[in-house]
C-alpha positions in Angstrom: 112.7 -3.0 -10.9 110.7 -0.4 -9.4 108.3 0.0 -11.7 107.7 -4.0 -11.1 107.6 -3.9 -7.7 104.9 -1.1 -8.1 102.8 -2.7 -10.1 102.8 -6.0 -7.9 101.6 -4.0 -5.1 99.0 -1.9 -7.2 97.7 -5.4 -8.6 97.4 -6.9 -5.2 95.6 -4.0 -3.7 93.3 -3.9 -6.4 92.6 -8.0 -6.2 91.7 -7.4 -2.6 89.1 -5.4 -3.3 87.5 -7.7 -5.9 84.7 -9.7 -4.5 85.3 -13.2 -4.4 83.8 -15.2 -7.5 80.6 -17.0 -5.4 80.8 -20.6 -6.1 78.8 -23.7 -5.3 79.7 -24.6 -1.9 79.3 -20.6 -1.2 75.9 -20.3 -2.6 74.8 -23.5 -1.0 76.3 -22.4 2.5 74.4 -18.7 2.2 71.2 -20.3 1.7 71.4 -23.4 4.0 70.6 -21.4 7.2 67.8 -21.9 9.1 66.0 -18.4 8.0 66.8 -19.3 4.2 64.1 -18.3 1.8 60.8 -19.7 4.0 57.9 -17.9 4.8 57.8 -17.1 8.2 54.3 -18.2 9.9 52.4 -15.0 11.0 52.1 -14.5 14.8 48.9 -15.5 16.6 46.1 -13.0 16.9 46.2 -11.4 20.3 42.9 -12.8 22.1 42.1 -9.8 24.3 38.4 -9.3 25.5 37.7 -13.5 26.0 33.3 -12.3 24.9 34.8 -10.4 22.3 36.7 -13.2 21.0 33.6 -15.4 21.8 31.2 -13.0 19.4 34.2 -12.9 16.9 34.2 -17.2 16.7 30.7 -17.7 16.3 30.1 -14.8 13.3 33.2 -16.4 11.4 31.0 -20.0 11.9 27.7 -18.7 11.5 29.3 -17.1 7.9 31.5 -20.4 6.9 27.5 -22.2 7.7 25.6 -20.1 5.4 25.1 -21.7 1.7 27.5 -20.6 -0.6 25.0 -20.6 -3.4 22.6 -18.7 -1.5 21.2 -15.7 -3.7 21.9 -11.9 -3.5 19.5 -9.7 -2.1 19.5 -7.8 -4.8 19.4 -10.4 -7.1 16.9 -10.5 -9.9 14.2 -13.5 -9.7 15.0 -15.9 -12.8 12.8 -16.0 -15.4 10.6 -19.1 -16.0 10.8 -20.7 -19.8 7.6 -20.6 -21.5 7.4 -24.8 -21.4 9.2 -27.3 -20.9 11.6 -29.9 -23.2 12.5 -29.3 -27.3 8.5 -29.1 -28.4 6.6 -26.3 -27.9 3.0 -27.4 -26.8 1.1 -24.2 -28.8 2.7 -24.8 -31.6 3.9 -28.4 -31.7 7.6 -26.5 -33.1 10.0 -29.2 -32.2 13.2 -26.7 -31.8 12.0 -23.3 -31.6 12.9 -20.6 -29.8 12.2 -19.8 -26.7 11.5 -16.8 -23.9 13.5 -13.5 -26.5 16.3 -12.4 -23.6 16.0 -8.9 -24.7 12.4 -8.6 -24.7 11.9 -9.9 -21.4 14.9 -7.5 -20.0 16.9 -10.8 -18.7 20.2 -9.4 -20.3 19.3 -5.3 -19.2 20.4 -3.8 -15.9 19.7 0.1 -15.1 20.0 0.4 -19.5 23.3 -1.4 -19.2 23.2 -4.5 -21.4 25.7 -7.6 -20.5 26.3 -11.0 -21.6 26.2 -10.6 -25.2 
């Protein structure tokens, strides 16, 4: 009898400390709060100096204005085809070949070849 009674108590102490088994209505009453898994919207940018923030607006317009397919500065002129269209006017070659990338160094930066 004792040893029953001993082991009800140790079994119910030890089922206390087992975590609950999560189930539906748990889960979905974790997750239903307000906070839940959204992003949270960053705060606003402090406006500070009003010219500074001014300056700030119109660079950010003046770069959103500029042509996206505007050229690099440092970005090689292209180089013109020989003619124009499939037939070659020198030759009357319908097909050839035209301007030889390599010779003409369109493929060759600094010694460093690309695009092949």
């Amino acid at each position: 009898m004792l040893t029953t009674t001993l082991r009800s108590a140790t079994s119910t102490a030890v089922m206390a400390r087992i975590a609950p088994v999560a189930t539906a209505a748990t889960i979905a009453k974790r997750f239903s709060s307000n906070k839940g898994f959204r992003p949270q919207a960053p705060a606003p940018m402090p406006l500070g100096d009003p010219k500074e923030q001014a300056e700030f607006e119109r660079l950010v317009r003046e770069f959103n204005e500029a042509p996206a397919t505007a050229d690099h500065p440092d970005a090689r002129a292209p180089v013109l085809p020989e003619f124009e269209g499939d037939t070659n006017p020198a030759t009357g070659e319908i097909g050839g070949p035209k301007r030889e990338p390599v010779r003409y160094g369109e493929w060759s930066f600094g010694g460093k070849v690309v695009d092949f």
